[in-house]
C-alpha positions in Angstrom: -217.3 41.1 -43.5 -220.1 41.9 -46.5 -220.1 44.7 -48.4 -222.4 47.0 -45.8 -219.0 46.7 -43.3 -217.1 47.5 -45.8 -218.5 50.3 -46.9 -218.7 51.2 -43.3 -214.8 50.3 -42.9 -214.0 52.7 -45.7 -216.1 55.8 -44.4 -214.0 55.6 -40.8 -211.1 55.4 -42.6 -211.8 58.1 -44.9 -212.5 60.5 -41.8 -209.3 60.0 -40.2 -207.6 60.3 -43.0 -209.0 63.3 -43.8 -208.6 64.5 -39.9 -204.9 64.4 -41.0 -204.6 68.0 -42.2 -206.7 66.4 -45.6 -205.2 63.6 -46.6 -206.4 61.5 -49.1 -207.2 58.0 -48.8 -205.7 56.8 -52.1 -208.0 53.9 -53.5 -204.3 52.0 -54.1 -204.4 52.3 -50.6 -207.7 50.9 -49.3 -206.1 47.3 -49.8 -203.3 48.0 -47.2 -205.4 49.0 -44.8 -208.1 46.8 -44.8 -205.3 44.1 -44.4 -203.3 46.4 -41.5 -206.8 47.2 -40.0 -209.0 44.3 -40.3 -206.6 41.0 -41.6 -209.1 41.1 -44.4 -208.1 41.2 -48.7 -211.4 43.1 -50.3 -211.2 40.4 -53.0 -212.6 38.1 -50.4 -215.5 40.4 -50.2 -216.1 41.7 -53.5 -215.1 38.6 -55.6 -214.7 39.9 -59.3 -215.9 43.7 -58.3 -213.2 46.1 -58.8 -212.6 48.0 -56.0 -213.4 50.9 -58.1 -216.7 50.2 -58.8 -217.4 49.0 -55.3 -216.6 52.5 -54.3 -218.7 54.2 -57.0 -221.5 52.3 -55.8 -221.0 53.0 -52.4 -220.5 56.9 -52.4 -223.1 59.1 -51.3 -224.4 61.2 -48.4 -222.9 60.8 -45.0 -220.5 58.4 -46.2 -217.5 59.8 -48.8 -217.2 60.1 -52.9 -214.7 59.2 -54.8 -212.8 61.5 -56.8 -210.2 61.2 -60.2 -207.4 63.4 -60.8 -208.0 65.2 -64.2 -204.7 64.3 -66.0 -203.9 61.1 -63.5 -206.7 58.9 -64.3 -205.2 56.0 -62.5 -204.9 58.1 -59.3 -207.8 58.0 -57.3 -209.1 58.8 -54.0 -211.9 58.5 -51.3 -213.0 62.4 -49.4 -215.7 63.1 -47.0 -218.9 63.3 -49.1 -219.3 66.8 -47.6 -215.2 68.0 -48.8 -214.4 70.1 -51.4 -210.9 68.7 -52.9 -209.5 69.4 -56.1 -206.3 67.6 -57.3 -203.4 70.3 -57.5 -202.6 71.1 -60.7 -198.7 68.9 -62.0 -196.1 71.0 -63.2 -193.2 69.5 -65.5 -190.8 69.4 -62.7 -193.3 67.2 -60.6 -193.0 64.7 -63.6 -196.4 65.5 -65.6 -196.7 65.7 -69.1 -197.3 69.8 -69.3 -195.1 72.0 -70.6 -193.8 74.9 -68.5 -194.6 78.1 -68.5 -190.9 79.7 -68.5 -189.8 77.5 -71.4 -190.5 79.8 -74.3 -192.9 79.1 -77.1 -192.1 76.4 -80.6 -189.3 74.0 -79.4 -190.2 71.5 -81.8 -188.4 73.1 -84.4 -185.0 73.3 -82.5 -185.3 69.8 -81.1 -185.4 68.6 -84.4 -182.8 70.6 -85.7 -180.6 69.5 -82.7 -181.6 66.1 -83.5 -180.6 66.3 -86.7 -177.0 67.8 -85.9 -176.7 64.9 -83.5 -177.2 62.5 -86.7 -174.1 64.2 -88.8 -171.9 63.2 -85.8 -169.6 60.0 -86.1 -171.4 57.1 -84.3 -168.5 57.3 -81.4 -169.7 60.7 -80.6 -173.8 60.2 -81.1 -173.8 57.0 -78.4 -172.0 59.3 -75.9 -174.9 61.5 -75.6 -177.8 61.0 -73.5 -181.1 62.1 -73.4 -184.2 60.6 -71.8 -187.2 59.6 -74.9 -189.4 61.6 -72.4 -187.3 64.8 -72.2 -187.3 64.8 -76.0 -191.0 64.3 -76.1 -191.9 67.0 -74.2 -189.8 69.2 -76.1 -191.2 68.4 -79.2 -194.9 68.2 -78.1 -196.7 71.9 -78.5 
């Protein structure tokens, strides 16, 4: 397989994907199914290419584009050229960084304050508690 059948492979697997009420074909993806459909790793075909670049190279008319998540910039997929698709928008219950919009405003300043109450308790007490580095970042981030 060259690059041309591969390019080829891709653009059939992007349209029945999207056939799928519009699912994505995830470029993390593309490896798996070359290997499910073909028995083939990409490296063999691309060498040192990134599979990334192989694919912006390869977009275009008739074929598919590839498209980057605006906050996710590791997640990316392959649409029909012709689709319009737009990542939907993370909230902070599907695990993205925003903050949400029921929490009310500053909570940097009550973090911190919490924070520091936790630090005037006696070490027995302060290793019982338990809070994720990543809840508290969120908290404090404005």
């Amino acid at each position: 397989m060259d690059e041309k059948q591969l390019r080829d492979f891709l653009v059939e697997r992007v349209n029945a994907h999207w056939q799928t009420p519009k699912k994505l074909l995830l470029l993390a993806d593309v490896p798996s199914e070359l290997k499910e459909h073909k028995d083939l790793d990409y490296k063999d075909i691309l060498g040192d290419k990134r599979l990334k670049s192989f694919a912006e190279e390869m977009q275009g008319d008739g074929g598919f584009k590839l498209i980057q998540h605006p906050s996710q910039k590791a997640k990316l997929a392959l649409v029909p050229f012709d689709a319009d698709y737009e990542f939907p928008e993370v909230s902070l219950d599907a695990g993205g960084g925003k903050r949400r919009g029921d929490l009310p405003g500053n909570h940097r300043k009550v973090t911190l304050d919490f924070l520091s109450i936790v630090k005037s308790l006696p070490e027995k007490d302060q290793s019982e508690i338990i809070i994720p580095a990543r809840i508290i970042a969120k908290l404090i981030s404005d």
